[in-house]
N, C-alpha and C positions, 0 to 999 in steps of 0.2 A: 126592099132594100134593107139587107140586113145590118145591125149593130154589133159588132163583136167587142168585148171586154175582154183583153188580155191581160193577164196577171202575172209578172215575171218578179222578180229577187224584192228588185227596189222601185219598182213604179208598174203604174196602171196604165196599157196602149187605150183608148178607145178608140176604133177603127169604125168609119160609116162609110155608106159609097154603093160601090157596085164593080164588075170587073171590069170598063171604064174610068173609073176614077175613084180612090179610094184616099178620104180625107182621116189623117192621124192625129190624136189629141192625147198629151201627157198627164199623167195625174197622178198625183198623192209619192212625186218625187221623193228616193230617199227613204221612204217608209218601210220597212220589214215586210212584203206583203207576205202571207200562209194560203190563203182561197180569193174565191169571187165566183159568184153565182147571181141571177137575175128569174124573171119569170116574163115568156113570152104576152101573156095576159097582163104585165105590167111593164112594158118596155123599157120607160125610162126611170126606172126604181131597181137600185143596181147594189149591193152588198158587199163589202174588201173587208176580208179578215187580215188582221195585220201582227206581228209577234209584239213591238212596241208601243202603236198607237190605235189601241182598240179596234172599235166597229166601225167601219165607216160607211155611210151611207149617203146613197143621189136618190134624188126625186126628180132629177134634169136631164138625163140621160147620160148623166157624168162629166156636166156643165164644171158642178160644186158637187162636196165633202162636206159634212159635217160627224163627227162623234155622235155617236149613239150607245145608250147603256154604258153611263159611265162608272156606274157602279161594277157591269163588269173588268175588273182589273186585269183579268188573266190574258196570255196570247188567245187570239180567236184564231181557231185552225182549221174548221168544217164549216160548212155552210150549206143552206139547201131551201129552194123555196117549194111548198107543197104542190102539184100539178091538181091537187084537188079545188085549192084555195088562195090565190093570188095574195092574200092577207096573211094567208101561215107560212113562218118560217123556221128553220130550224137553225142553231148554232153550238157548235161544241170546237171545245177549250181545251188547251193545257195550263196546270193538271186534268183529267177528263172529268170533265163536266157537259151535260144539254142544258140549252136554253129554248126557248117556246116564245115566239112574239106570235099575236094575232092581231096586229096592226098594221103591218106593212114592215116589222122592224123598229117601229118607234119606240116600244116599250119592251119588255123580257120576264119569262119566268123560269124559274129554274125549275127543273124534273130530275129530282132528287133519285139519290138509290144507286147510283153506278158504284159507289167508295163501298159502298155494303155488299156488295159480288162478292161469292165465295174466293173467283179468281184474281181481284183485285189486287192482292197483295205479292202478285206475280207479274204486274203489269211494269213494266221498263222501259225507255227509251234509251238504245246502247248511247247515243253522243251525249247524253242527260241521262245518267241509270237513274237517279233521282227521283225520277219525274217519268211519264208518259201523258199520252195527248188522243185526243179522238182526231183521227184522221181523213172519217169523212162519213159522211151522210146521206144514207139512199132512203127518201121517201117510199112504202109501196106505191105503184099507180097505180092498182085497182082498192087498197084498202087504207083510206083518210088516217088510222090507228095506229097502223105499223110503219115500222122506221127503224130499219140497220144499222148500228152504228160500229166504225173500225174504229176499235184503240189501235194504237201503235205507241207499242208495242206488248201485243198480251193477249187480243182477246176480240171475236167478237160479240156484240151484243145485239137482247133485241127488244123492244117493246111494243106489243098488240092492245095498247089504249092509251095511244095518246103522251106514254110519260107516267102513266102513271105508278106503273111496275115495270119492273125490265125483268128479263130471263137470259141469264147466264151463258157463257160461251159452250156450244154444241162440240159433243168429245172430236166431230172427224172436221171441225173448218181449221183452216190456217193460222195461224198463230203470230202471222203478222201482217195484216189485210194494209190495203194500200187504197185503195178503189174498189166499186161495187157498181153494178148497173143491170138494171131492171128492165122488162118492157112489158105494156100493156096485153099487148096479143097473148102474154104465156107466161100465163096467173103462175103463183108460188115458186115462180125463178129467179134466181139471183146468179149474179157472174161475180167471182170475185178476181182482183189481180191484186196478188201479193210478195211477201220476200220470196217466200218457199215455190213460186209458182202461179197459174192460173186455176180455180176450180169453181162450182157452180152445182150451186141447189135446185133441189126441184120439188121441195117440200116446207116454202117459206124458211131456211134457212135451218133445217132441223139437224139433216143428215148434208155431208158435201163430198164430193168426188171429184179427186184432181184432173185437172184437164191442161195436161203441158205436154202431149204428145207433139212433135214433131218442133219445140221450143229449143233451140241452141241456146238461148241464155233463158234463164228460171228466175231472176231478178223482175217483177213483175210491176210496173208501175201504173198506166192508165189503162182500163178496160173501158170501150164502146160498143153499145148494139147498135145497129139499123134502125130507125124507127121504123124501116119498109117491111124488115125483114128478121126476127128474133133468132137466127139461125144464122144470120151473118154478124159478127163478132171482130173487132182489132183489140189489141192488147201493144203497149210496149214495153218492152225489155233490154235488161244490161245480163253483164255477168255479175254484178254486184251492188251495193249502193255506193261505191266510189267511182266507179266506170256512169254511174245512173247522173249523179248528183254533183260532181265536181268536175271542173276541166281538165286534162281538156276534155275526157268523157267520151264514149264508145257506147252507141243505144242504138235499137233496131228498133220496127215496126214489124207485126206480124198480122195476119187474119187468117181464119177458119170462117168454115161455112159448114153448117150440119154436121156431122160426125166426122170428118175428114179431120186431115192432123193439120194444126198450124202452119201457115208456109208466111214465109218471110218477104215482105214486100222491097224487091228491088226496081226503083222508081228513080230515075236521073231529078229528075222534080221533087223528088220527099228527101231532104238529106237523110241517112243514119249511115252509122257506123263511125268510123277516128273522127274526134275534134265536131260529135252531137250528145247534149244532154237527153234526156229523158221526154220523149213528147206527153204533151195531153193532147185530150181529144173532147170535139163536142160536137152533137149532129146540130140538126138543123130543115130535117123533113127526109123522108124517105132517100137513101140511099147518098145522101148529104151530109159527109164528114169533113171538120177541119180540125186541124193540125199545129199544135204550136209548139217551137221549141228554141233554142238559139238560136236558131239559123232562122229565123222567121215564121210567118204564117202560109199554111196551104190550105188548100183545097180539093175533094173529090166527091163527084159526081155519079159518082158507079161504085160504089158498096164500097172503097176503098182499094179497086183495083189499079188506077189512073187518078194521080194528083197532079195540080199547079198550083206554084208559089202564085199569091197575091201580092200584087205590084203595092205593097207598102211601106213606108219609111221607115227605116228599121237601121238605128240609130248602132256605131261599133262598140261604142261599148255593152253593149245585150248579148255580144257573141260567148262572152263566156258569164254569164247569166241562165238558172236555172225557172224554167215554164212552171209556177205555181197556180197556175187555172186558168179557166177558158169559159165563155159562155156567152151563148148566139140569141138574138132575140129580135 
């Protein structure tokens, strides 16, 4: 029976149940949510990055809230819990900053060194020129050390110990990375979805090659692998970040599988297209994706071929509400 943690504009769904009966519970009302991420190995220990009011954290399965790392002041905007270590997490800020808990999240360190990149002084956020943010965080799953990070908007990064050093934005990745996702079966791969498109390393992140053949829109927001299958892939897309991020908003779903070009999932059951924002995605065991966007929550079963909405309360005003995270546990 799974827990889903949905994370949309201003409040936090937490969904439990089954496709029989699915019970919905409100939280952290009103808040600026940015992320939310959990770890299956800690179910009910649950992470909401928020732009207003810090770190929030459950230890109840998102009974209660409490602040965490109040020293950090900045927006929390990434989050990630380690697949190696239930206890290690990661979190990055705007302005771009990592932080390093190995408690569960109760305490923080900072892992200095991003402000000192040669390319930092390049880094921007067009709504904020000001300013830029790390946009998200991909643990490796085969190496406890390495850990992706997207600024948004500039650059990405990387570091193979922990935090300790980081290495600098690689001359062929994209330049405004959005999401990233990895999978165990096929070491030194990275997917990325970003402004410019979708592309994907095959050399821990050294070299990258775009991969938006058969993409009608190149606005590129959440990428999923399988965890069945690392060759099966969704990704979704706008023509733009006003079409992606505001209403009433015009987003698709796509999937690839192997070398074959993107094809666009037309699904009576998955909204996209007029009057849909941007979905995310989060698996949940072999060929096990869901789906979240204003239009509600889905579900599929079959690599992302065939989805069903989940019978849940799904409140009108979220219709024109933008999906800031997802995660199944």
């Amino acid at each position: 029976m799974p827990t889903i943690y949905a994370a949309m504009r201003d409040r936090l769904l937490v969904v439990t149940g089954d496709a029989g009966s699915w019970r919905t519970r409100t939280r952290l009302r009103d808040c600026d949510l940015e992320c939310v991420a959990a770890s299956p190995d800690r179910p009910d220990r649950v992470l909401v990055g928020t732009f207003d009011a810090g770190l929030q954290r459950s230890t109840d399965g998102g009974e209660s809230f409490g602040r965490v790392g109040d020293w950090m002041d900045d927006a929390i905007t990434a989050l990630a819990a380690s697949p190696h270590d239930p206890d290690v997490w990661w979190a990055g800020t705007e302005p771009s900053r990592v932080y390093r808990s190995a408690d569960g999240g109760r305490s923080w360190t900072d892992r200095p060194g991003l402000a000192a990149l040669d390319s930092a002084d390049e880094w921007s956020f067009p709504p904020r020129p000001h300013t830029h943010h790390v946009r998200w965080l991909e643990p490796d799953p085969n190496d406890p050390d390495r850990l992706y990070v997207g600024i948004e908007a500039g650059a990405l990064v990387r570091t193979g110990d922990g935090g300790e050093t980081w290495q600098d934005r690689p001359e062929t990745a994209p330049g405004d990375p959005h999401t990233m996702a990895t999978h165990p079966g096929d070491p030194d791969a990275v997917w990325m979805a970003a402004g410019e498109g979708c592309a994907r390393s095959e050399d821990g992140g050294e070299t990258w090659v775009g991969h938006s053949d058969g993409l009608d829109h190149r606005y590129c927001w959440s990428v999923a692998i399988d965890p069945g299958d690392p060759e099966t892939v969704l990704t979704s897309a706008a023509r733009g970040p006003r079409t992606a991020h505001r209403p009433p908003g015009e987003s698709y779903v796509y999937r690839r599988v192997g070398d074959e070009p993107w094809e666009r999932i037309e699904d009576d059951a998955l909204p996209t297209g007029e009057g849909v924002l941007r979905s995310v995605f989060a698996t949940d065991g072999p060929g096990e994706y869901y789906a979240l966007n204003n239009r509600g929550l889905f579900r599929s079963t079959d690599a992302g071929e065939s989805w069903v909405p989940l019978d849940v309360e799904w409140p009108g005003g979220l219709t024109d509400r933008t999906s800031r995270g997802l995660a199944i546990v």
